[in-house]
N, C-alpha and C positions, 0 to 999 in steps of 0.2 A: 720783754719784747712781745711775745705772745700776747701776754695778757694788755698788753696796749692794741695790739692789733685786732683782740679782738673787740673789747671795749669801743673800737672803732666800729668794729662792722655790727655790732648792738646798735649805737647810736645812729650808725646811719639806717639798719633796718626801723627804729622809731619813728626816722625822718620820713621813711617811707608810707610808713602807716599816716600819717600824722597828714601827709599829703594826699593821698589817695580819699581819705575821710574829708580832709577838706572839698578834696573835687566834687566827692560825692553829694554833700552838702550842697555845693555851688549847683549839677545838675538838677537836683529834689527843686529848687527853688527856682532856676531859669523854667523847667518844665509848669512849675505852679502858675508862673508868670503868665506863661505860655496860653494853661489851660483856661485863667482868670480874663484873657484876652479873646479866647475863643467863645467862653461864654457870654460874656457884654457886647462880641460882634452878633451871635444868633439874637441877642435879646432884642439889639437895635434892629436887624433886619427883621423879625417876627413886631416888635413894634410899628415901622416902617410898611408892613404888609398891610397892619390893621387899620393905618390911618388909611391909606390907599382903598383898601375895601369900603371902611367908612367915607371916603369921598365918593368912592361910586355908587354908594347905597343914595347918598345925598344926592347925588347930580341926577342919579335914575327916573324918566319922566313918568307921570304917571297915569295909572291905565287909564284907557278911551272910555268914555261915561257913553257913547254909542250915539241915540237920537236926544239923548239931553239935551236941552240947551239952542235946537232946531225948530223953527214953525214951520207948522205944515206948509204954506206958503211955500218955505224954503224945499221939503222936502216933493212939493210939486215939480218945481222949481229944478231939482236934482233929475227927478222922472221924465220931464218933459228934455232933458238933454239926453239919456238914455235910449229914449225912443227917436229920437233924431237920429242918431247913430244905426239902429236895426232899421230905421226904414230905410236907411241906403245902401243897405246890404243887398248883391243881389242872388238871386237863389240860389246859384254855385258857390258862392262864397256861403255862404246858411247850411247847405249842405256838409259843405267841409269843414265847417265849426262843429255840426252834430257829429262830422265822423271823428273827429279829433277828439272829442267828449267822449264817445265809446271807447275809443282807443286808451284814454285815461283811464277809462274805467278798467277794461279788462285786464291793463298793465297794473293796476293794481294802484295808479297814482293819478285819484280823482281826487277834485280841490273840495267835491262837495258845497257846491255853491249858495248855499243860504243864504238869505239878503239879512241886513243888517236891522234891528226894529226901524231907524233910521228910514232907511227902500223901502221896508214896509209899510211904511205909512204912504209912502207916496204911490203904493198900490192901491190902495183906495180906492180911487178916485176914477182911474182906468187898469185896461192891462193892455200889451201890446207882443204877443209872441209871434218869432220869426217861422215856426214851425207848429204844424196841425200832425197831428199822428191817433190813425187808428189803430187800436192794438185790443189782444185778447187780454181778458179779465183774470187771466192766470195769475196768481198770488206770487210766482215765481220771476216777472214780467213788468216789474216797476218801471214805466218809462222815463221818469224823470233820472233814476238814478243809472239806469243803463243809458243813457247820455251824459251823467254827471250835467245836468242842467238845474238850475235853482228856481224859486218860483217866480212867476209869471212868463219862463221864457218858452214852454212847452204846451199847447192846448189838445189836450189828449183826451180821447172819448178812447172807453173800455168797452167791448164787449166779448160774450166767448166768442172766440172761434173768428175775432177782428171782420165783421161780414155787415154788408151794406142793407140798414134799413131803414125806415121812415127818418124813424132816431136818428139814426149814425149821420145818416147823409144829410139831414138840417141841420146837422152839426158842424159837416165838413163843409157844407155851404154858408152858413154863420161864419165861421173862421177864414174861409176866403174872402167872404164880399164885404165883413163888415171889420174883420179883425185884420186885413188885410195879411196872412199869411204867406211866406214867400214859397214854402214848400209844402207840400201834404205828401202823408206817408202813408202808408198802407203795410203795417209789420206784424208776421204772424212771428211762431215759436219752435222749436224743435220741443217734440213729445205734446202736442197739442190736444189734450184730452179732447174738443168738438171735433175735431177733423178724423181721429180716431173712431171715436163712434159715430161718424157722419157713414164710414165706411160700411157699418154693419150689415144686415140685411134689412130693406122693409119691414118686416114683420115683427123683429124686432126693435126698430125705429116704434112700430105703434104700439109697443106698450108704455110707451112714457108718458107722461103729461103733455096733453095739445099742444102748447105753446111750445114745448121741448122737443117734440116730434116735432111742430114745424120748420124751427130753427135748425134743427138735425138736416131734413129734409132738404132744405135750403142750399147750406155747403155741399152735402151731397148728389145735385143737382150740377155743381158745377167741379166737379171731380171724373175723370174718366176712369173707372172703375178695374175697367178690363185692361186698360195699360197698366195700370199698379198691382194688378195683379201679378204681373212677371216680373216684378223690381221684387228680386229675393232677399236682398242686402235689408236688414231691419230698418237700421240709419237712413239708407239709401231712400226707402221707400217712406219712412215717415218725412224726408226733408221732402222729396219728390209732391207728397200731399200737401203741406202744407205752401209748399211756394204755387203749386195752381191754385190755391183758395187764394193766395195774394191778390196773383196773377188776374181771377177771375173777379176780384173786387175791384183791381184799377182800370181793369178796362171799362165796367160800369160807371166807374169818373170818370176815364176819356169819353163817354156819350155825356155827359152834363155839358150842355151849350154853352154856360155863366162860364162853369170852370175852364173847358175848353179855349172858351176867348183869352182869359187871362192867361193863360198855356202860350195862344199865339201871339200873344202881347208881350212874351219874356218876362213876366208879372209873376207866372206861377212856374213851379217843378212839379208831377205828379210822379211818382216813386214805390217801387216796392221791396220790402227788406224782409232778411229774415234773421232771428235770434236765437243765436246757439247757447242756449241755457248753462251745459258744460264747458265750454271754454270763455263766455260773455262776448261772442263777437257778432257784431252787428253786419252781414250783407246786402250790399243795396242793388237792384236788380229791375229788371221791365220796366227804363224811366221814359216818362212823356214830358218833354221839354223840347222849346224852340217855337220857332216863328212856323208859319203855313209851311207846307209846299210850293213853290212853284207850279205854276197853272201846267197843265200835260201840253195843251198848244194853245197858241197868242190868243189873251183875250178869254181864254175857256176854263172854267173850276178844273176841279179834281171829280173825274167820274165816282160816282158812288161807290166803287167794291175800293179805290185809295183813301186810305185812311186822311182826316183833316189835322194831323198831325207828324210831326217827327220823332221816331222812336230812336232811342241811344242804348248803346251795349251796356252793362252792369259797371260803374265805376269801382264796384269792390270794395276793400276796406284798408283801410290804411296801415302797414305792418311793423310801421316802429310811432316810438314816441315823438311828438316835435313840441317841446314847451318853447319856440322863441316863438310859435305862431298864432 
């Protein structure tokens, strides 16, 4: 009895084995299954990717060959609707494009407007800029690019110390009467090396070169010496010099008759800025803009000591970005 009983429990412990190995088996092979399935899905979806990539490499158009393919003709063609456009701009609105362009700029998010060889050719032939800008010959002092402006939209005469001469001023009158200009600028710089030594003394004014000494001579003519003497603030006193050299250039184009008329004609802006080299911001300041005055009584000018002009406060500078505009 025993040895039946346990002859049983052998045979059923074999069963047990016998069983458990089968499963094992069955798992080893479902799991194969499995893993054989998982790799034929990554192969078809990495297949799938490649076709995909390889269709968009395909459909991808391709790059602009730029003025290829364009006659001049055409590319006149192109220029003459561009100037259409700037000529109906009027001076506020030109203003506020140039402040917007500084603003890009010192934010760090200028487009850099370069014209395409395309535009360029159709420079050619003419130019037509909305804005005239006197500026100093400071290496520091790009005016194109402290407006983020591209070529032909800025007609800028350089000199030191931004100061009105034979030069300068048939320059600024070329650009009004003939370029027809909507604004003219007058923009000096913080840390102005002319206006700095404009301050010296005489005497050492004359030991430079004539031409250097006159020039000197010149700005410092129209600096009040003894007031800046008490501006202790370094910053203070160098912005303080440099905006009366502004100051004292635009009012010498508020006396040009030509320029003047187009002033009272709403034709022109006359402007003065200045440019903060350390932060890149442009302020614009002392503008001569608008139509006459009104006559003082019926029928009668403006006595000579009233300006034939309308003076306007400093629009300042614009303090965020606006790319919708």
């Amino acid at each position: 009895m025993a040895v039946a009983t346990g002859l049983a429990a052998g045979a059923a412990a074999l069963a047990g084995v016998a069983l458990g190995t089968s499963c094992n088996v069955q798992l080893k092979r479902l799991e194969g299954m499995q893993l054989s399935k998982k790799n034929e899905d990554v192969e078809e979806i990495v297949a799938q990717v490649g076709k995909s990539r390889k269709v968009v490499v395909e459909e991808e158009p391709e790059a602009p060959m730029g003025w290829q393919g364009f006659s001049m003709e055409e590319a006149r063609t192109h220029t003459d609707e561009r100037q259409s456009l700037v000529i109906k701009k009027t001076p506020v609105e030109v203003l506020a494009e140039l402040q917007r362009g500084n603003t890009r700029f010192w934010m760090n998010r200028a487009t850099r407007p370069e014209r395409s060889a395309f535009e360029r050719r159709g420079l050619i032939s003419k130019q037509f800029p909305s804005v005239a800008v006197l500026g100093c010959s400071d290496s520091r002092v790009p005016i194109e690019i402290v407006f983020d402006q591209g070529l032909g939209d800025i007609f800028v005469i350089r000199v030191a110390g931004n100061c009105l001469d034979t030069s300068t001023m048939a320059s600024l009158q070329y650009a009004v009467h003939h370029l027809k200009v909507k604004v003219a600028v007058v923009m000096g710089h913080e840390a102005c090396g002319a206006v700095k030594a404009a301050q010296l003394p005489s005497e050492k004014l004359e030991q430079e070169p004539s031409e250097l000494e006159q020039a000197l001579k010149g700005i410092k003519a129209g600096l009040n010496i003894q007031a800046l003497q008490h501006i202790q603030d370094t910053r203070a006193h160098d912005r303080e010099a440099v905006t009366t050299n502004v100051k004292r250039q635009v009012e010498r184009l508020a006396r040009d008759k030509g320029i003047m008329s187009k002033v009272r004609q709403q034709e022109l802006m006359v402007i003065g800025a200045f440019y903060e080299i350390s932060s890149g911001i442009v302020d614009f300041f002392h503008e001569f803009s608008g139509p006459a005055p009104a006559p003082t009584q019926k029928g009668a000018a403006p006595s000579g000591d009233e300006p034939a002009f309308r003076r306007k406060p400093s629009r300042g500078v614009k303090s965020r970005y606006e790319p919708s505009q």
